[in-house]
KEGU-503119 format. One record per residue (C-alpha): x, y, z. Coordinates in steps of 0.25 Angstrom, whole numbers, plus 5000, padded with zeros to 4 digits. Example, Ala and Ser with C-alpha at 12.3 -4.5 7.8 and 13.67 -1.06 7.14 Angstrom:
504949825031505549965029
//
This chain:
524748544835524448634849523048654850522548794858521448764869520048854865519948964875518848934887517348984881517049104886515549064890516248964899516849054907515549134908514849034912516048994923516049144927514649144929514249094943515549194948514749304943513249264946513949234960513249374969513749394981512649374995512049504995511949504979511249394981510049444992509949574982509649474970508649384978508049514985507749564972507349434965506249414976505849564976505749554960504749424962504049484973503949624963503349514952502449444962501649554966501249604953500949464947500049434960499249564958498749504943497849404948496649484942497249524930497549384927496049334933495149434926495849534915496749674919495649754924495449884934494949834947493849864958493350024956494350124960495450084952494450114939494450254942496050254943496150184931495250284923496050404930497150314924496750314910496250454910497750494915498550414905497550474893497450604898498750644905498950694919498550824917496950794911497150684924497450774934496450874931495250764926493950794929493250664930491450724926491250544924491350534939490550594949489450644940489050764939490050814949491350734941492650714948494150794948495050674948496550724947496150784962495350664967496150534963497750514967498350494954499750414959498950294954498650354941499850414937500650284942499850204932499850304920501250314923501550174922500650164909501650284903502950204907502250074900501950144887503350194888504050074887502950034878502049954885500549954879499849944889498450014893498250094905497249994910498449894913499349974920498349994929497749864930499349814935499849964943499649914955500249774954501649844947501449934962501149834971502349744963503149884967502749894981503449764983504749824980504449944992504049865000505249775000506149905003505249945014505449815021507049815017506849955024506149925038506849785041507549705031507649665016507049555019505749605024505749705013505849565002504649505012503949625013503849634997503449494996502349515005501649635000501649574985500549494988500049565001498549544999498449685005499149744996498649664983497149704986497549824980498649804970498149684962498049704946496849804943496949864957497150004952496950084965497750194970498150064980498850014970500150104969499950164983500250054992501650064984501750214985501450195000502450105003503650164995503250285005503550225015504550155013505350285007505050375019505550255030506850245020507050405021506750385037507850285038508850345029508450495030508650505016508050635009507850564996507050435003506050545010505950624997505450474989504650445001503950574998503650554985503350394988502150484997501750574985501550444974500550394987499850514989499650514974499150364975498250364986497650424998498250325007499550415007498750465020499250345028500750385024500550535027499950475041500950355044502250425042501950545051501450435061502650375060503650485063502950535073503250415080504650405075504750545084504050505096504850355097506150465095506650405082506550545076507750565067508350665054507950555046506350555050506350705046506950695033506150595029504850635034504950765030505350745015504050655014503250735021503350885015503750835000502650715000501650815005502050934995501950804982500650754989499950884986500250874972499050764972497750834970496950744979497950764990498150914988498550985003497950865011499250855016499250995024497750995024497250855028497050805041497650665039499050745036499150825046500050715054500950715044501050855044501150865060502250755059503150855049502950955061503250875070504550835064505050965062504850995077505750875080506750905070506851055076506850995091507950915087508651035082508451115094508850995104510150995097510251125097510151165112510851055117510051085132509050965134508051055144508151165134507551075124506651015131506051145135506051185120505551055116504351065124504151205120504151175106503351025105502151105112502351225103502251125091501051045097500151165099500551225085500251105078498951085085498551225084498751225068498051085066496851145074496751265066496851195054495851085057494851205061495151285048494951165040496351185036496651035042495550945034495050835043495550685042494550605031493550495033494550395029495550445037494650435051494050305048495450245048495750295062494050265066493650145058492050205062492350335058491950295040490850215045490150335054490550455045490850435031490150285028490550285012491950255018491550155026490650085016491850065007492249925009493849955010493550055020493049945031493749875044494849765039494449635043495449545051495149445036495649545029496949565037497249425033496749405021497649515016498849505025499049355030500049325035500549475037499449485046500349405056501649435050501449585054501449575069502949515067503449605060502849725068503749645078504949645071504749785069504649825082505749745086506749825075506049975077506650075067506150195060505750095048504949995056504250095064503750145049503250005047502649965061501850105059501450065045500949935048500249955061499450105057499250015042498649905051497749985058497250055045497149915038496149865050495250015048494949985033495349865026495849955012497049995021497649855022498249895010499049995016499349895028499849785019501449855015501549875031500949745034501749665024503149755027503049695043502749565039504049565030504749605042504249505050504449395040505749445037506349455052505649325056506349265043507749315046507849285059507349135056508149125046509549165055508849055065508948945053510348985049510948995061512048905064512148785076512648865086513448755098513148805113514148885121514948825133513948795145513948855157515548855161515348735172515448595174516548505167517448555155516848435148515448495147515948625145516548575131515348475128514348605131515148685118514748585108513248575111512248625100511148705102510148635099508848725100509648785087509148665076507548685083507948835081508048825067506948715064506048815070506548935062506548855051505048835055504648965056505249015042504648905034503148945042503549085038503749055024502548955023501649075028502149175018501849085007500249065013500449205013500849204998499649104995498849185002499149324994499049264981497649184986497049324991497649414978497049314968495649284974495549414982496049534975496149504963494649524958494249654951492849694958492349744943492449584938492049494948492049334948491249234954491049074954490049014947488948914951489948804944491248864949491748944938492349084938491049194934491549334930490749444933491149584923489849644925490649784931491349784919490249764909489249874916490249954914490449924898488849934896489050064903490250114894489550064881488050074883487950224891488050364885489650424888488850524899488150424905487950434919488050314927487650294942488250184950488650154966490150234967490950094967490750084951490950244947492350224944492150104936491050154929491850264924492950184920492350084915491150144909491550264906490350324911489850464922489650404936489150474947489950434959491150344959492250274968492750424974491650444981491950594985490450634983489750574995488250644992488350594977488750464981487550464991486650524980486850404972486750304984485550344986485050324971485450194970484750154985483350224982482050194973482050204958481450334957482350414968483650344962482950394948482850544952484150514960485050474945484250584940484850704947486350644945486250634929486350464928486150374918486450244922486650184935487450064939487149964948487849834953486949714956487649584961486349524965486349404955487649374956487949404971488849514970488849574986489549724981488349764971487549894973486449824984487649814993488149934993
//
C-alpha cells in the first residue's frame, strides 16, 4: 500500500520566508531607526511637559494664560464672528476693552480648532484640557521642525540631535510645560517652521517653499508679537547675503514671495493692521525689498550692456539715486508721522537703560530685566559650551543656510543677554548649533574609531634593500593611541549629554513645573504644605459678591479674577492705561480716607489684596 507524503504546512514556509522579507536593505534601515528615534523623541517631549499635571491637577497656569483660556471658552461658545468683534465691559472698568483688535488670536483659534477636531472623532473632552496640553502637543511638534531644520543646514544627524536637544531644552520648557497656555506656547513652533521654510526656498529657489514660508509668517504674526524679530532677522540677513556677494535668483524668489504675500495676510490680524508699511520696526524689511529690486534690475542692465565702464557709470548713477530717494521718503514720513517711531520695547532691546529711564512699567516687570550668567546655565548647560563649537563648524562650512543659523544664534544671544524672557527665542538657535557641533565632532570620531590599521609607506629610498623591505611591513603605531583617545572623547561626549538629560528633567520637575496660582512649601516636620489660597479667593468672590460687583486689585490678578471669579475689574495684565493703572497704585499706597474717596470715584466694591506675611510669601502686594 503506497503512502503520499502530506504537503509541507504553509505556516512553515511563512515563517522560513520571513527573515527574507524582514530582511531591509542599509538605507531602509537608517529611515527605520531615524524614524523610530524621532517617534520617541516626539513622545519624550510631551510626557516631560506633564510634571504639574501629574503633581497637582490639569490646571491653567501663572496669569496671562487665564485671559487666553477665557478668550478661549468665549470662542468656542460663541463662534468667531461674537469673538472677533467682543467687547469685553468686565475689564477695564468703566472704560472696557475691544478684544478681537487687542489680542492675537493664533493661539485661540489653534486651541478651538483642536477642540473641534476632538469632538469630531468624538473625543469628550472640555476645552479646559485641550488648553491645559496645546502647548505640549506643540512643543512635541517642534521637535519634528527642528530635526528638518538641522537635516537642512548640516546633516541628518544634527537634525536627529537637534530634536533631542530642544525636547527637553530647559529654555524651551519654561514656557511649553502643561497649563502654560501662552501665546509662547505655539509661537516658538510657528517660528521655527518659518525659518526653516524660507531657508528651504533660498536653497532650492522653489515658489511653493516661499509661498508656505509665508504663510508659516502669517500663523506667527497671528500668535505673538515676537514675529518682529522675523520681520527684522531675515532682512538682516539678506542684506548680508548682498554685500558678502552671494546674491542669487534664488534669494529673490524667496524673499520676495514671503515678504509681499506675508505682509498682505499679516494685516488681515486686527491688532497688526498696516504696521507693516507704518511702523518703524518694518521699515528694514521694506527698504530690503527695495533694495532687492535695485539689484535684480542692476543685474539686468550689466547683462544687458555688456561694457563694464558703462556700467559702472550707470551703477553709480543709480545706487546714489536710490539712496537719496529712500532717505528723502523715510524723512518725510517720519516728519508726517506717516512712519510711527520704534516702541519702548523695541529701544530697550538695543539700549538695555532706555525702560528703566523712560517707560519704568516695562522695567518693573521681572521678565523684562538683564539675564544673569545663572540663568544661562541653568537653562542651557551644556549648550552654553557646545555653542562656541558649532559656530566653529559653521564658519568652517559657510553656505547660505549656515549663515541663516550663525545670524539667528548670535542676534538671539544678544537679545537673550538684554532681557531674560528672550532665551526662549535663543533656545531653537542655541540647540540647532549645538546639534551641529555634537554631530560633526561625533562623525568625524567615529571615522577615527573605524578606521582600519594602516602599514607605513616605504622609507626614504636609501640605505640597504633589506631596510627598504623591513620599513613596508612597519605599523603605525600612533593609530591604536589615536583611537583610544577618540574612543575617549565620544564616551565624555555621551556622558555629558546624559548630565545634560538629568539636568533638564531635574530643572522641568522642580523648577518649571509649579503653577504660581497653587503654591507649596515644606512643613516644620518635612512634609509637602499646599497653599490654594488664590483659588479659594476667587471662589468666595464668584459665590459670595453681586454678578456686577466691582473688584479692585493690583493688575497681576485682573485676568484671573475675571476668569475665575467672574467678576468686573478695573485694570488687569494688558496694561494699555497707564494713568488708570497709576490711579489705582496710588489707592492702594495712600491712607484710608484718600484710598476711600479714591475707590469711590471708580465705582468698586471690593478690593483685593495679597498678603504673605504669615506665611513668607516675598511676591505679595507690600513688595510690589
Amino acid at each position: 500500500m503506497a503512502v503520499t507524503a502530506s504537503p509541507p504546512s504553509v505556516t512553515q514556509d511563512l515563517l522560513n520566508s520571513l527573515p527574507k522579507t524582514l530582511k531591509l536593505k542599509t538605507k531602509q534601515q537608517e529611515l527605520l531607526l531615524r524614524i523610530t528615534t524621532l517617534g520617541l523623541i516626539y513622545i519624550l517631549a510631551f510626557i516631560t511637559r506633564l510634571f504639574s499635571v501629574l503633581r497637582y491637577e490639569s490646571m491653567i497656569h501663572e496669569f496671562d494664560p487665564y485671559f487666553n483660556y477665557r478668550t478661549t471658552l468665549y470662542l468656542t461658545e460663541h463662534g468667531f464672528s461674537e469673538f472677533w468683534n467682543w467687547f469685553d465691559s468686565d475689564s477695564w472698568y468703566p472704560l472696557g476693552r475691544i478684544v478681537g483688535g487687542t489680542l492675537y488670536p493664533g493661539l485661540m483659534l489653534t486651541a478651538a480648532g483642536l477642540y473641534k477636531i476632538l469632538h469630531f472623532l468624538r473625543f469628550a473632552v472640555h476645552i479646559r484640557e485641550v488648553c491645559v496640553l496645546t502647548a505640549p502637543f506643540f512643543a512635541s511638534n517642534t521637535t519634528i521642525v527642528a530635526y528638518f531644520f538641522g537635516k537642512e543646514i548640516w546633516d541628518s544627524g544634527a537634525g536627529i540631535v537637534a530634536a533631542a536637544l530642544i525636547a527637553i531644552c530647559p529654555g524651551y520648557i519654561s514656557r511649553s510645560v502643561a497649563g502654560s497656555y501662552d501665546n509662547e506656547g505655539v509661537a516658538i513652533f510657528a517660528l521655527l517652521l518659518t525659518f526653516y521654510l524660507f531657508v528651504k526656498a533660498v536653497n532650492t529657489g522653489s515658489l511653493s517653499w516661499a509661498l508656505a514660508s509665508a504663510f508659516g509668517y502669517f500663523y506667527m504674526v497671528s500668535a505673538w508679537g515676537g514675529y518682529v524679530f522675523i520681520i527684522n532677522l531675515v532682512p538682516l540677513y539678506v542684506l548680508v547675503l548682498l554685500v558678502t556677494g552671494r546674491y542669487s535668483l534664488r534669494l529673490y524668489v524667496a524673499y520676495n514671495c514671503m515678504y509681499v504675500l506675508g505682509m498682505l495676510l499679516a494685516m488681515q490680524i486686527r491688532f497688526v493692521g498696516f504696521q507693516h508699511v507704518q511702523s518703524g520696526e518694518h521699515m528694514a524689511s521694506m527698504g530690503v525689498f527695495f533694495l532687492l529690486q535695485v539689484f535684480f534690475f542692476l543685474d539686468w542692465v550689466k547683462h544687458l550692456l555688456g561694457d563694464v565702464k558703462l556700467f559702472q557709470a550707470f551703477l553709480r548713477i543709480t545706487v546714489t539715486s536710490a539712496v537719496g530717494v529712500g532717505a528723502v521718503a523715510l524723512g518725510v514720513g517720519m516728519a508726517s508721522g506717516y512712519i510711527s517711531p520704534w516702541t519702548g520695547r523695541f529701544y530697550s532691546l538695543l539700549d538695555p537703560t532706555y525702560a528703566k529711564d523712560h517707560i519704568p512699567i516695562i522695567a518693573s516687570v521681572s521678565e523684562h530685566q538683564p539675564t544673569a550668567w545663572s540663568s544661562f546655565m541653568f537653562d542651557f548647560h551644556i549648550l552654553l559650551f557646545l555653542f562656541p563649537a558649532g559656530l566653529y563648524f559653521c564658519f568652517k562650512r559657510l553656505t547660505d543656510a549656515t549663515i541663516f543659523i550663525v545670524m539667528y544664534g548670535l542676534t538671539s544671544m544678544y537679545f537673550a543677554g538684554v532681557m531674560v524672557r528672550l532665551i526662549l527665542v535663543a533656545t531653537p538657535a542655541v540647540c540647532l548649533i549645538s546639534a551641529i557641533a555634537v554631530s560633526a565632532t561625533v562623525k568625524n570620531l567615529t571615522r577615527v574609531v573605524r578606521a582600519k590599521v594602516q602599514p607605513v609607506q616605504g622609507g626614504s629610498g636609501k640605505g640597504t634593500g633589506a631596510s627598504k623591505g623591513s620599513s613596508k611591513g612597519v605599523i603605525d603605531n600612533s593609530q591604536p593611541f589615536q583611537k583610544n583617545g577618540a574612543m575617549m572623547l565620544l564616551f565624555g561626549a555621551f556622558y555629558l549629554l546624559s548630565r545634560y538629560a538629568i539636568h533638564c528633567t531635574w530643572v522641568t520637575s522642580e523648577a518649571y513645573s509649579s503653577p504660581s496660582i497653587v503654591l507649596a512649601a515644606r512643613g516644620a516636620h518635612g512634609q509637602r504644605v499646599i497653599f490654594d489660597d488664590y483659588r479659594e479667593a476667587y471662589f468666595w468672590l464668584r459665590q459670595n459678591t453681586p454678578p456686577d460687583a466691582k473688584v479692585m486689585s493690583w493688575w497681576d490678578y485682573g485676568y484671573q479674577i475675571t476668569a475665575m471669579g467672574n467678576r468686573t475689574v478695573i485694570v488687569d495684565n494688558n496694561t494699555w492705561n497707564n494713568t488708570h493703572i497709576a490711579t489705582v497704585g496710588r489707592a492702594m499706597s495712600s491712607y484710608e480716607d484718600e484710598a476711600y474717596d479714591i475707590m469711590k470715584s471708580l465705582d468698586v466694591d471690593y478690593v483685593l489684596v495679597v498678603f504673605g506675611g504669615v506665611t513668607g510669601y516675598s511676591s505679595d502686594d507690600i513688595n510690589k
